[in-house]
Backbone bond lengths (Angstrom), bond angles and torsions (degrees), N, CA, C in turn:
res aa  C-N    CA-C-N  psi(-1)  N-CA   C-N-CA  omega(-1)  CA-C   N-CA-C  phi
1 X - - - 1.469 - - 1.531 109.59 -
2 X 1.211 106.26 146.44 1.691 112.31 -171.25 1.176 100.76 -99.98
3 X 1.916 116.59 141.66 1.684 121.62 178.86 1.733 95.26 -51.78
4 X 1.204 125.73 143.59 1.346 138.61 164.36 1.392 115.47 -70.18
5 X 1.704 121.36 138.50 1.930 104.50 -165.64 1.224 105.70 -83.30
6 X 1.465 118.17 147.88 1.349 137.40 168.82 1.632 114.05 -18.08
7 X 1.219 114.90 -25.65 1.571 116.70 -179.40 1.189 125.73 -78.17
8 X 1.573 110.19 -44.64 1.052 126.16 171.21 1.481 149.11 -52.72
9 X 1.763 91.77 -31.66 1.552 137.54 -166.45 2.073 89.12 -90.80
10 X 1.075 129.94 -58.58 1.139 160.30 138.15 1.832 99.55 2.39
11 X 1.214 101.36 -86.79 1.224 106.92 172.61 1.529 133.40 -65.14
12 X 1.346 117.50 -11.65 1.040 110.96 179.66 1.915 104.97 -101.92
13 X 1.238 112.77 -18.21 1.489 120.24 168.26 1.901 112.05 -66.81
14 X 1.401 98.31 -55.91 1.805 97.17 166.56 1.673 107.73 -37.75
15 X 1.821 117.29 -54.87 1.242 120.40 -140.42 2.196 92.86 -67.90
16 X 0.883 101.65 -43.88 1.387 114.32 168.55 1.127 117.08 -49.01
17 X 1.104 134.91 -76.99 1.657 156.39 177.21 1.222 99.41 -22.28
18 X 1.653 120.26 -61.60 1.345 117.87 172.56 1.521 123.23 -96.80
19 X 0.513 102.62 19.03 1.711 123.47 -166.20 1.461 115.72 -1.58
20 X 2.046 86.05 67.97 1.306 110.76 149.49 1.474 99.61 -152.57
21 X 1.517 111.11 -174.01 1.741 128.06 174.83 1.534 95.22 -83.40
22 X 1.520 127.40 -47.57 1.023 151.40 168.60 1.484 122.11 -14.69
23 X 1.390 91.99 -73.25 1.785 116.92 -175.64 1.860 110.94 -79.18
24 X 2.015 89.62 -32.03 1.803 77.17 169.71 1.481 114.52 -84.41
25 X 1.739 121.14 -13.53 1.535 129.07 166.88 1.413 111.17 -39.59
26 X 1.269 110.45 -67.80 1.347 131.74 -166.91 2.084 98.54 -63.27
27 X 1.388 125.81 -67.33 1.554 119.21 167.15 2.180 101.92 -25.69
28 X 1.750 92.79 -91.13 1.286 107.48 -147.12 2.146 102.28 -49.13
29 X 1.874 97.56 -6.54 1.774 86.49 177.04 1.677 97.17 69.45
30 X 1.052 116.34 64.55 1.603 123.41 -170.20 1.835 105.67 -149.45
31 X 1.240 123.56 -173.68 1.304 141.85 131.24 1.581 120.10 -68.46
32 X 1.249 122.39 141.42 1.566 119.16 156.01 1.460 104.96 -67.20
33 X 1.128 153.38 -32.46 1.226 140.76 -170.27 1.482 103.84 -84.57
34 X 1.088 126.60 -18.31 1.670 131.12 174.35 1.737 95.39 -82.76
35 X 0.979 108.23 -60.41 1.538 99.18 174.16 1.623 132.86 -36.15
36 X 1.645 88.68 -47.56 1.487 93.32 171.48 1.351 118.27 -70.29
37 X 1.201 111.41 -38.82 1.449 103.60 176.12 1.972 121.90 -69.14
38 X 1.161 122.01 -28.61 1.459 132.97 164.21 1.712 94.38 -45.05
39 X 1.890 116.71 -68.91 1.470 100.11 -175.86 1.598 106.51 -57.13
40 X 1.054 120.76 -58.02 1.463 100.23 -165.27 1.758 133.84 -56.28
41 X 0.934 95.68 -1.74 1.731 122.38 170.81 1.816 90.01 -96.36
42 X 0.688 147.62 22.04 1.335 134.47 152.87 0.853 123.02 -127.31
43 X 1.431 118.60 -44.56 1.982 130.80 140.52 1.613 103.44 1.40
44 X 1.799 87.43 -68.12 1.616 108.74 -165.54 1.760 126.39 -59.54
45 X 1.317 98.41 -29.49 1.410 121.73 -179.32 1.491 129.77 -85.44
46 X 0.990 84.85 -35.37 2.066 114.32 164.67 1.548 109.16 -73.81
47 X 1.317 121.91 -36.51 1.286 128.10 -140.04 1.505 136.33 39.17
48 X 1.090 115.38 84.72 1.529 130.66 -147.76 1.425 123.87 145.19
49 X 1.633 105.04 130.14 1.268 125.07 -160.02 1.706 88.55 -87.32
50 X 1.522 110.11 123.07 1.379 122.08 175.21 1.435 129.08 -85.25
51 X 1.597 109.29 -38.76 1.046 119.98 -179.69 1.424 113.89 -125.70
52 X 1.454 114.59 124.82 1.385 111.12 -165.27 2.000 95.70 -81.85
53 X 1.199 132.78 150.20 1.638 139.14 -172.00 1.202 114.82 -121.57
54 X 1.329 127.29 120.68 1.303 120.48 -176.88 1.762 102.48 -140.18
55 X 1.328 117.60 165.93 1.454 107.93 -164.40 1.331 115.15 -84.67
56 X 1.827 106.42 1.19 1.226 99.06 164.82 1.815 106.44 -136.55
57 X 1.028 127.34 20.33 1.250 135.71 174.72 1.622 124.60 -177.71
58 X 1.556 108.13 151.84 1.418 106.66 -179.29 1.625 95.99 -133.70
59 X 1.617 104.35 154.13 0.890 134.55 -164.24 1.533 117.25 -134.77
60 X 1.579 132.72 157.34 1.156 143.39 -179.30 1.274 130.78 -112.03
61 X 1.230 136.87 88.02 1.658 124.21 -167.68 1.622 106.52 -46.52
62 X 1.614 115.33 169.74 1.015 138.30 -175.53 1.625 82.26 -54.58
63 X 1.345 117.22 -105.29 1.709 129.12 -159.54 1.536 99.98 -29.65
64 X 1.633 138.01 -44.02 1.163 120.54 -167.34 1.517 109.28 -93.78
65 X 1.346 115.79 -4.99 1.846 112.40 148.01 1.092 115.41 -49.56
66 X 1.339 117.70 -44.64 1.663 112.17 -155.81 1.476 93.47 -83.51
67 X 1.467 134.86 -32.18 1.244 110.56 176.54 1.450 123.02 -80.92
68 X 1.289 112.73 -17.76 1.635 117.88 170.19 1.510 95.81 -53.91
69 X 1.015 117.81 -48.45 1.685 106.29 -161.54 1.633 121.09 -80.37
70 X 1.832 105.71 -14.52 1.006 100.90 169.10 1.747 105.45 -91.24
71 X 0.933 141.32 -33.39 1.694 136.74 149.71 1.309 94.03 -28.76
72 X 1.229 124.46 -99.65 1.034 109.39 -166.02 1.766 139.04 -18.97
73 X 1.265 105.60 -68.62 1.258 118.56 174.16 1.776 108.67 -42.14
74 X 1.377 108.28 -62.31 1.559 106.67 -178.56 1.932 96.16 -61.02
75 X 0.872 131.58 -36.07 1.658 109.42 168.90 1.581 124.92 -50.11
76 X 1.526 97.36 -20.50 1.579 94.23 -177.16 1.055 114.34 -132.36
77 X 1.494 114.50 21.68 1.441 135.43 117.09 1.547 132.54 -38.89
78 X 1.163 82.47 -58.80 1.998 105.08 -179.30 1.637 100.96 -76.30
79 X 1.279 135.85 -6.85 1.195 149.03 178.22 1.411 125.78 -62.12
80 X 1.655 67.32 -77.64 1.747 105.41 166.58 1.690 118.72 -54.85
81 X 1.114 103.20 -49.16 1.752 113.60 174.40 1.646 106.93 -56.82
82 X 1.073 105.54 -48.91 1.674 108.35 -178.48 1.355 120.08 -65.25
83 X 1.820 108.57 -27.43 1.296 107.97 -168.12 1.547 111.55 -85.07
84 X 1.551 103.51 -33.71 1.947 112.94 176.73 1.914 90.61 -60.72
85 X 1.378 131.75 -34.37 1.408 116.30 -152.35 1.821 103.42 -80.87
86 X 1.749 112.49 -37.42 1.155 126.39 177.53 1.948 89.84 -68.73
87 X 1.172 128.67 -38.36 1.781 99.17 -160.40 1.515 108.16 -88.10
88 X 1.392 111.82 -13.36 1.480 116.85 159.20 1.543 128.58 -61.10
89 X 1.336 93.92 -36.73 1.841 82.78 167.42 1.608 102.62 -95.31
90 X 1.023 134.06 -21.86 1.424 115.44 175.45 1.710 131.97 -78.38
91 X 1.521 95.54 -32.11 1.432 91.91 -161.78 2.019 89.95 -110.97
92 X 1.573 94.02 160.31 1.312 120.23 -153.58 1.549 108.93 -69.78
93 X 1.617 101.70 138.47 1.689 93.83 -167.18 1.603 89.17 -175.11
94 X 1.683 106.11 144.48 1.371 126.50 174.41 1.247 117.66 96.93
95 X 1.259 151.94 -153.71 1.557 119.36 -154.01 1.824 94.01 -133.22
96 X 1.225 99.49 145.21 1.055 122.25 176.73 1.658 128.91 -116.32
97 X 1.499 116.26 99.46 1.378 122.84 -135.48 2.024 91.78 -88.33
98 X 1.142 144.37 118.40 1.459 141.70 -156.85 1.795 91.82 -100.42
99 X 1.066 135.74 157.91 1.450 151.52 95.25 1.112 131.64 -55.37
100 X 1.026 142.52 146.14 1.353 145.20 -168.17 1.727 109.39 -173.95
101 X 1.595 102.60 136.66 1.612 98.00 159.16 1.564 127.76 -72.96
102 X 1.272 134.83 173.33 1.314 124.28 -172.94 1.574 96.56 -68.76
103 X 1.069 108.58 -78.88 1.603 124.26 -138.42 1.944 96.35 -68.40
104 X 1.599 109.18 -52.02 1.594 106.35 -180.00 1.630 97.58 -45.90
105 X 1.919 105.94 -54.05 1.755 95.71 -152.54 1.840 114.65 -78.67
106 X 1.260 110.60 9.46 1.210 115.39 166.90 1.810 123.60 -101.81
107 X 1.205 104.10 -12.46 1.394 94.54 156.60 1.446 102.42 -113.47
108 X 1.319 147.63 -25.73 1.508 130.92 -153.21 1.719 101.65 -127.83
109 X 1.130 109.29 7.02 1.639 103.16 161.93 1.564 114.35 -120.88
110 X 1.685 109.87 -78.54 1.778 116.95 176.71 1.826 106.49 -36.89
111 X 1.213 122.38 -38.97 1.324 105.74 169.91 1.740 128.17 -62.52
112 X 1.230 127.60 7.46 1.050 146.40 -126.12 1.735 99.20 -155.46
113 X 1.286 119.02 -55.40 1.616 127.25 177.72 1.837 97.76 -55.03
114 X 1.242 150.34 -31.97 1.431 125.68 175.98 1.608 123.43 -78.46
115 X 1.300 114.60 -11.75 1.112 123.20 156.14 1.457 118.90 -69.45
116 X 1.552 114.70 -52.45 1.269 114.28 -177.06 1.268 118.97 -55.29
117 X 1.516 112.07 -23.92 1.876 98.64 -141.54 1.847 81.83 -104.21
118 X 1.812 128.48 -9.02 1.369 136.83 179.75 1.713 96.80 -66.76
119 X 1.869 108.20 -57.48 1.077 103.76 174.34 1.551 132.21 -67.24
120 X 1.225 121.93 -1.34 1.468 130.13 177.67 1.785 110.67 -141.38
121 X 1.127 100.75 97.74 1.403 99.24 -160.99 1.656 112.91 -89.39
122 X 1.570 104.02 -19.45 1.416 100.67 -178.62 1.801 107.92 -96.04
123 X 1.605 129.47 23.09 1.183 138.81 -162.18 2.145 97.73 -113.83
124 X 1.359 96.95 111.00 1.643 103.58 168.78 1.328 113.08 -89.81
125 X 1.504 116.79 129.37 1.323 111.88 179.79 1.853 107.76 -96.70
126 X 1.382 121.55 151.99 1.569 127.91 158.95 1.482 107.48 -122.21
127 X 1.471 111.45 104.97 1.249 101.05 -158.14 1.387 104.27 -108.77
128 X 1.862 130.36 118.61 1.439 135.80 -167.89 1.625 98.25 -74.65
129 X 1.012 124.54 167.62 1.736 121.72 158.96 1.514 92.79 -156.60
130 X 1.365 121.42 100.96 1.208 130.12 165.75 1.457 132.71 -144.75
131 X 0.977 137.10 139.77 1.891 137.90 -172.03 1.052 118.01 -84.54
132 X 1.966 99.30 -1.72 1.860 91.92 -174.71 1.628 109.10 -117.64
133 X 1.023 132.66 142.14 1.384 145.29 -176.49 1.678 106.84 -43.71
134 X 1.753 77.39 124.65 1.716 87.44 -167.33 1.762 102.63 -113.67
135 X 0.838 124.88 125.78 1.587 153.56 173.60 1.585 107.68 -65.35
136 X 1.646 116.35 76.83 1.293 96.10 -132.98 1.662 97.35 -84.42
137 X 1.706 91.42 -22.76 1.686 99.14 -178.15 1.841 110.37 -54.93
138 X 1.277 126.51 -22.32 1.151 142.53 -158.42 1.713 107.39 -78.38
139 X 1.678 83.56 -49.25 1.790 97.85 -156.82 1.967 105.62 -111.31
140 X 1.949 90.83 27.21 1.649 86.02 -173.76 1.155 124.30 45.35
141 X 1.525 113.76 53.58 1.982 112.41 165.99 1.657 101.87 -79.49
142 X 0.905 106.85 144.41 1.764 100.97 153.74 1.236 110.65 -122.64
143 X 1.043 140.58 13.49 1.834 130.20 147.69 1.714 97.33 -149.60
144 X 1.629 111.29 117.28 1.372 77.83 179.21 2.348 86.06 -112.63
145 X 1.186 94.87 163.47 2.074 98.47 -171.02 1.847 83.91 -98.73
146 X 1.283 114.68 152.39 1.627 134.83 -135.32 1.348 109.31 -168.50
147 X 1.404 94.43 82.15 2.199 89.72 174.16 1.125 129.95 -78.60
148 X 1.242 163.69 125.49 1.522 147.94 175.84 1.371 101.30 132.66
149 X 1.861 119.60 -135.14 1.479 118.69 -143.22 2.027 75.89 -117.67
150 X 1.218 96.44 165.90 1.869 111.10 166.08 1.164 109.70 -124.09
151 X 1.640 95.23 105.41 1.920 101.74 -174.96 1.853 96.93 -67.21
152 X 1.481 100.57 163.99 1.650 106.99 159.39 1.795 110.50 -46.49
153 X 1.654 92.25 130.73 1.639 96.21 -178.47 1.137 119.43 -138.91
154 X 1.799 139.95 -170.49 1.298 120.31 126.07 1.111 115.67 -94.97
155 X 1.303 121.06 22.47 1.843 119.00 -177.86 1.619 88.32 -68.73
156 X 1.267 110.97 179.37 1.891 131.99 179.20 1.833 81.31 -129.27
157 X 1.578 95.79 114.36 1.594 91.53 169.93 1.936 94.61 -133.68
158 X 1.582 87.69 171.19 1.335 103.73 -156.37 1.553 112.75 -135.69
159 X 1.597 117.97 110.49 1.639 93.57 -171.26 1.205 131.07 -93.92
160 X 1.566 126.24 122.67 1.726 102.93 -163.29 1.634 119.86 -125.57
161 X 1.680 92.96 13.11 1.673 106.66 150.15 1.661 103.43 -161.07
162 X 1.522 79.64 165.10 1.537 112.16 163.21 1.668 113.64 -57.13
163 X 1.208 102.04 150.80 1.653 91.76 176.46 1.768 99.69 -166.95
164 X 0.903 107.50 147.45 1.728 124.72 173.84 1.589 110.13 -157.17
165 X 1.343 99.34 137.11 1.806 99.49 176.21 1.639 111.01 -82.32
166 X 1.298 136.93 158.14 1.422 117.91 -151.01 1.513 81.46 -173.13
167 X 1.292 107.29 138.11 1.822 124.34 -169.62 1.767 98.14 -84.12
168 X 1.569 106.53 142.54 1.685 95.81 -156.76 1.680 75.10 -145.57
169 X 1.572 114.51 153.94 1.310 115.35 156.57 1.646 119.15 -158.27
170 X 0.958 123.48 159.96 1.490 108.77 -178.66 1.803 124.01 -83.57
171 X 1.414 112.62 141.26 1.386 106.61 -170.98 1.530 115.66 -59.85
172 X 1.486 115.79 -9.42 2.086 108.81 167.56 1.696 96.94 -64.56
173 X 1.596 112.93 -52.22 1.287 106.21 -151.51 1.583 109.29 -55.86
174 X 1.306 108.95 -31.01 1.572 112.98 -145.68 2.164 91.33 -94.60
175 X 0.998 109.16 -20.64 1.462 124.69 175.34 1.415 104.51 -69.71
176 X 1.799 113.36 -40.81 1.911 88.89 -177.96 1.843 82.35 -102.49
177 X 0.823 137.18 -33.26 2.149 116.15 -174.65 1.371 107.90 -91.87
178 X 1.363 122.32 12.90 1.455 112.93 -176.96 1.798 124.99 55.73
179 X 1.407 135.14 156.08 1.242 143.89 -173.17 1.390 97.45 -92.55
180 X 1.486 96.16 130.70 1.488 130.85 170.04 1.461 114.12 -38.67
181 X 1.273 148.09 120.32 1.405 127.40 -173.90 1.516 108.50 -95.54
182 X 1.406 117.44 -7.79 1.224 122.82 -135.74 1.640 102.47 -163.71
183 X 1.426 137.59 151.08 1.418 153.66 145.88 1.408 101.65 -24.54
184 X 1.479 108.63 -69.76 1.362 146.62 -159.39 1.769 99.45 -47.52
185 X 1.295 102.91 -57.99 1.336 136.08 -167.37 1.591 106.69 -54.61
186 X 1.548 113.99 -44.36 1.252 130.48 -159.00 1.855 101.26 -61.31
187 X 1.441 129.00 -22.71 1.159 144.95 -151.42 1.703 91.93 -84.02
188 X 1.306 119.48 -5.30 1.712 115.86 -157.87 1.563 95.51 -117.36
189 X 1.166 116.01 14.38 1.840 132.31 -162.54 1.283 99.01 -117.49
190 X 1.078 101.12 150.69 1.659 131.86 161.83 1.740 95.56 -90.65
191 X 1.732 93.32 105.05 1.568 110.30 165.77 1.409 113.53 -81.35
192 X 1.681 111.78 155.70 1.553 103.66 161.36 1.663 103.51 -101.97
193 X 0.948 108.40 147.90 1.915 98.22 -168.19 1.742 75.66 -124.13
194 X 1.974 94.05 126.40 1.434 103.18 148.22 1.047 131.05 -101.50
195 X 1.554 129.10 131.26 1.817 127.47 -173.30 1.475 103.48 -97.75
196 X 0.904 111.05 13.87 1.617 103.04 -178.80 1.939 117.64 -72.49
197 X 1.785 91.69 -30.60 1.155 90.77 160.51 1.426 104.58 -155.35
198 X 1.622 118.43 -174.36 1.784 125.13 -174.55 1.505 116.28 -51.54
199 X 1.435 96.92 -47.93 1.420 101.99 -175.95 1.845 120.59 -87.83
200 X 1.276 103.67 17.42 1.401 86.12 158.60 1.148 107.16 -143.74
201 X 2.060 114.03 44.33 1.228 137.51 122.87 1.243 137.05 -118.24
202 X 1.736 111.18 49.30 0.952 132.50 -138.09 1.779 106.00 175.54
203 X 1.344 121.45 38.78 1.741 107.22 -164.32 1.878 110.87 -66.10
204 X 1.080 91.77 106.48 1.879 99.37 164.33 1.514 98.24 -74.22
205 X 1.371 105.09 114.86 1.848 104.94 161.42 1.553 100.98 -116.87
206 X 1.372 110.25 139.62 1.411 131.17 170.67 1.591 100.92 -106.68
207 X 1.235 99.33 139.26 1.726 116.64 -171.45 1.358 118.05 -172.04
208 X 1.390 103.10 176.25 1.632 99.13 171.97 1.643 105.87 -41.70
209 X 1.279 102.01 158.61 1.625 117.78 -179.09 1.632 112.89 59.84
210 X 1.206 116.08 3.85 1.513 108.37 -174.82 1.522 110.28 113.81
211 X 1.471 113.07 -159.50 1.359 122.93 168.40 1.571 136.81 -87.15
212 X 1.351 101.19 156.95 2.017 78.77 -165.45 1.740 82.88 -138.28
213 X 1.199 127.30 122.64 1.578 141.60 176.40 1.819 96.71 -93.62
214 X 1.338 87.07 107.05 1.939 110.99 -167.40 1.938 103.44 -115.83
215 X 1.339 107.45 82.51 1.764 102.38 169.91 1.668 121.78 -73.41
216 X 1.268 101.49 117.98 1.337 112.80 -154.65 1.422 100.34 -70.81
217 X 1.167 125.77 175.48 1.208 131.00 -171.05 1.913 112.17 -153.94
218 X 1.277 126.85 126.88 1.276 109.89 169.55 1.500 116.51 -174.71
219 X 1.312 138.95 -153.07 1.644 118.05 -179.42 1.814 104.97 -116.26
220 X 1.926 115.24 3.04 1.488 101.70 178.20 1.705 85.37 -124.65
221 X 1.260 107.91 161.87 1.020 145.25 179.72 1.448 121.09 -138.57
222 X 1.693 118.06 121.65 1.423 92.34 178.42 2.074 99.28 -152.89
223 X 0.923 123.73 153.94 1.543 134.37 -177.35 1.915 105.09 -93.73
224 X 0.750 119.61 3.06 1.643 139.04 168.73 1.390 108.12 -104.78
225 X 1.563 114.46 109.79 1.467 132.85 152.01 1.643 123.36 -33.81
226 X 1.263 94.19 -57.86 1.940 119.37 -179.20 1.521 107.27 -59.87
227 X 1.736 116.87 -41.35 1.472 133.96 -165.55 1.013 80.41 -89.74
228 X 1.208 164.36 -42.34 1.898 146.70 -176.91 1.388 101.84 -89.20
229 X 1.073 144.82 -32.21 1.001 130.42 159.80 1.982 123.86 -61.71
230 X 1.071 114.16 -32.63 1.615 129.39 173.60 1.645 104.47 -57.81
231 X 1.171 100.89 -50.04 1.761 120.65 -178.40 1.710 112.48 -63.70
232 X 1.052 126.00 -56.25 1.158 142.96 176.00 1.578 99.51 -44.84
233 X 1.736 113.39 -73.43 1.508 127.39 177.79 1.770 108.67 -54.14
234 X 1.158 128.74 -33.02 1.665 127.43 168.05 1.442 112.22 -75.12
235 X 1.727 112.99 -11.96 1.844 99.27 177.15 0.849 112.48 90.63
236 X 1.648 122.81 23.28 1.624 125.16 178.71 1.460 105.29 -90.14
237 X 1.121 133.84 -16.35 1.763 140.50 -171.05 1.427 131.90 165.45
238 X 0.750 122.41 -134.63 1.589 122.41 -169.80 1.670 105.38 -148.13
239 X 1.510 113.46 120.42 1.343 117.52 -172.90 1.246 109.02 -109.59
240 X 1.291 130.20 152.64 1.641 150.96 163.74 1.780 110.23 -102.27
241 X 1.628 107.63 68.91 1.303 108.22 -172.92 1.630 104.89 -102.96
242 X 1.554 113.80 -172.24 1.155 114.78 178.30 2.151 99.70 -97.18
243 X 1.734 79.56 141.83 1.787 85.61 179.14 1.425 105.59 -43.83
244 X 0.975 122.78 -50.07 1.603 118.10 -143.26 1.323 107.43 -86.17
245 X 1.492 111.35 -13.11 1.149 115.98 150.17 1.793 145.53 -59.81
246 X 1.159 95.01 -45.21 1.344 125.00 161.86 1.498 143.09 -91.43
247 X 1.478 89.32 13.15 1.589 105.02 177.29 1.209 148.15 -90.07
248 X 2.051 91.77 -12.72 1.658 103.77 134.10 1.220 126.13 -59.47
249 X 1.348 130.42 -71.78 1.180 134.51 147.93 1.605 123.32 35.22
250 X 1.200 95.15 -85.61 1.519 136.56 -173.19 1.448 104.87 -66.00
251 X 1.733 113.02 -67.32 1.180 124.59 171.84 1.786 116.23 -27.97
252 X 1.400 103.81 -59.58 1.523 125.19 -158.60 1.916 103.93 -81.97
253 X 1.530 116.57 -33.70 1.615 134.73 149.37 1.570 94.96 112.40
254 X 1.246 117.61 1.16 1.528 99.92 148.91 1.706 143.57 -71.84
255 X 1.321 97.73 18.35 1.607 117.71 140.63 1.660 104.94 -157.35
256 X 1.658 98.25 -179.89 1.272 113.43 -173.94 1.787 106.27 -158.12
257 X 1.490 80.84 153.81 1.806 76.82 -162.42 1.597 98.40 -92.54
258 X 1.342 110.06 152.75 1.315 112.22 -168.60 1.934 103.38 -128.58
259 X 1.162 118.23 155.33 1.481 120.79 -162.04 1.441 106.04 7.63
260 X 1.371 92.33 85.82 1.443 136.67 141.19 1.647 121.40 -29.36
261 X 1.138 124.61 -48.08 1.154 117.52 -179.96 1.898 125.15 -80.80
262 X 1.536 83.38 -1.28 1.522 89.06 176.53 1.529 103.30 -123.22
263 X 1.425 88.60 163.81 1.713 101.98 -160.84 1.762 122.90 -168.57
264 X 0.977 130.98 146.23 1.144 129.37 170.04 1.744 103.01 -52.62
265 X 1.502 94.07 152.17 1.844 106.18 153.03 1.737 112.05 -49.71
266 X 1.072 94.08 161.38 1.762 95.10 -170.53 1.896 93.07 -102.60
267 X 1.326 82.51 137.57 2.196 103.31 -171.30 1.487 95.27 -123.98
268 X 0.915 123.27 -154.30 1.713 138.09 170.99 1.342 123.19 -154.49
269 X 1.045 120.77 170.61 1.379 141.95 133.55 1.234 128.26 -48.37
270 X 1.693 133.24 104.77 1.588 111.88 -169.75 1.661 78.42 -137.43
271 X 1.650 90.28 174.95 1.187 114.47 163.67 1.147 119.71 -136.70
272 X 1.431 124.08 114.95 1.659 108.92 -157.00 2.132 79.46 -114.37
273 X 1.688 86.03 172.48 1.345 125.35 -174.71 1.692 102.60 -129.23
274 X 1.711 85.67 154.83 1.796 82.70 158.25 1.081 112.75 -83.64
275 X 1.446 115.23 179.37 1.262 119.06 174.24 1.352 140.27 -83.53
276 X 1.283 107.63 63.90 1.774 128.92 -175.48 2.365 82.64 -134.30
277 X 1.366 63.93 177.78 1.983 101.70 168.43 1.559 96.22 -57.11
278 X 1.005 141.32 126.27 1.229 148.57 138.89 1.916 112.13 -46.78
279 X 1.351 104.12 134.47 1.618 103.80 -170.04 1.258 110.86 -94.82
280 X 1.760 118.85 177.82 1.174 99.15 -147.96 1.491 100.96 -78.28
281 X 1.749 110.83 -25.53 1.760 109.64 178.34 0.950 118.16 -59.37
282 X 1.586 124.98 -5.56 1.499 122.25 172.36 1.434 131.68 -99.20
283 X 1.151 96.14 2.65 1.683 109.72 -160.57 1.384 83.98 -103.39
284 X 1.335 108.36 -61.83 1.897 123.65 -178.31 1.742 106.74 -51.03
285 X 1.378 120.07 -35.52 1.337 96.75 162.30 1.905 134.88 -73.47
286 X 1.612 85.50 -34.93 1.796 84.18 -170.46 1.674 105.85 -62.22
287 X 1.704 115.55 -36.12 1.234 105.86 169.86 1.509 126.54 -53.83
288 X 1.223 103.05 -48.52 1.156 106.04 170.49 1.721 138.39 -44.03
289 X 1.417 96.54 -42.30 1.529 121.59 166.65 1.416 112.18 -65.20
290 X 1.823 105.79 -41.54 1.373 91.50 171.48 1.398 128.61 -59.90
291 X 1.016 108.66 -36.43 2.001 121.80 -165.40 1.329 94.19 -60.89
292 X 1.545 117.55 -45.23 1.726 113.94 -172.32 1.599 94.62 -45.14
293 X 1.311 115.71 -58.52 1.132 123.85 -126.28 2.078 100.61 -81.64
294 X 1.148 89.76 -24.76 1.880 106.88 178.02 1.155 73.48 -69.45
295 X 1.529 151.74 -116.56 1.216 143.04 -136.04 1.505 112.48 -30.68
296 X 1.227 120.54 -53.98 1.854 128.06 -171.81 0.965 113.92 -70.97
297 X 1.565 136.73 -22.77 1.177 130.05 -145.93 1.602 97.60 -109.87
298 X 1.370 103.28 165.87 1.680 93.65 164.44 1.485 103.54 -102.91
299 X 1.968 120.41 171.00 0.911 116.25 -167.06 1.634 114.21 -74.85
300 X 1.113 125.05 11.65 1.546 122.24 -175.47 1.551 91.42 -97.39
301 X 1.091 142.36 5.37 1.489 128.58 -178.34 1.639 85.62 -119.61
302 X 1.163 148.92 4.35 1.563 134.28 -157.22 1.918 87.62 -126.08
């Protein structure tokens, strides 16, 4: 006896499954009368009547149960094989090397990676944490997170908050030197001056009347985001950081924002790529990061 072809075997497992010609018509995208004829070409080939027919029901002998079920099973065998081969190229896997600033990616990302990596189990993280400009095409980033403005590039960047830098200080500091009433005022303060970059040795405040170019002045200095932010929260001065940085901070009341009506230009949150397709472990994280972040955030940063 000759193995019976894959089609045949096929059709007579549907005809069962639903146990009609009907229900496997409608699956295999056929006629029922084509159906019937596929089983009966296997009937024929096997030698042996498979399915007993009656005008209102069909049935399976003992011996041709046991082979329905082994058809069967190898069908969802062949299922199963197809389905691990389709979720391997689709779903997200292999390592995904991060950038990150200190101070944002230590409260609003790494808190965030044990969830991710539960929900994506075949995804390796290399996770950078640095304040200084990373070259990402250089040093293999594949997502690096990006506070401020996005000059013209070939990076692929992506914006996934609001952001403005905003003068923040802690309630000891402002309790023994009192709150600033004024721009003007700010000159009689212990500044935190950041060197990490121009502008936060350099505060642009936008406010009533326009803009006011305010050079800070004070006795620490530091090229660390996280280290001006630490300073600020101990009561060492008054910082010009980015909100989204400081919005635990604030949240929790170990700082508070002070003249309010002034503020940096509004920058964002991005996530840039090199310049290829973003993969799928990378795409699946920033979304992912985003959703955290719609929950945490308030709606003026979304």
């Amino acid at each position: 006896m000759r193995e019976p072809p894959f089609h045949l075997v096929r059709a007579f497992v549907a005809v069962v499954e639903h146990h009609s010609f009907a229900g496997a018509a409608k699956e295999l995208n056929m006629t029922a009368s084509s159906v019937s004829r596929l089983v009966k070409a296997l009937e024929s080939q096997v030698g042996a009547k498979l399915i007993n027919r009656t005008t209102r029901a069909m049935s399976l002998t003992e011996p041709r149960q046991r082979y329905f079920d082994d058809c069967a099973g190898a069908f969802e065998r062949l299922r199963g094989a197809y389905e691990c081969l389709r979720d391997e190229q689709v779903l997200p896997r292999g390592t995904l090397k991060l950038s990150v600033p200190v101070a944002f990616g230590r409260t609003q990302v790494v808190p965030h990676l044990s969830a991710f990596m539960q929900a994506f189990p075949c995804v390796e993280i290399d996770l950078l944490v640095t304040d200084r400009y990373v070259d990402i095409v250089a040093e293999g980033v594949t997502v690096a997170i990006r506070i401020g403005s996005m000059p013209d590039s070939t990076l692929v960047a992506r914006k996934l908050l609001r952001n403005r830098r905003i003068l923040v200080a802690a309630p000891a500091y402002l309790a023994r030197h009192g709150v600033p009433a004024s721009v003007d005022e700010l000159g009689g303060h212990q500044c935190l001056v950041s060197t990490a970059s121009h502008d936060g040795e350099h505060w642009r405040l936008s406010g009533p009347g326009g803009e006011r170019l305010f050079a800070p002045r004070g006795r620490l200095r530091s090229d660390s985001g996280d280290a001006v932010k630490r300073l600020a929260i101990d009561g060492l001065g008054i910082a010009f950081h980015s909100a989204v940085t400081m919005a635990d901070a604030i949240g929790s009341g170990e700082l508070v924002q002070i003249l309010g009506q002034w503020s940096g230009r509004e920058t964002g949150v991005y996530c840039v790529f090199p310049p290829r397709a973003p993969g799928a472990a990378a795409l699946a994280f920033v979304d992912f990061l985003q959703g955290r972040w719609h929950d945490s955030f308030a709606p003026d940063f979304l």
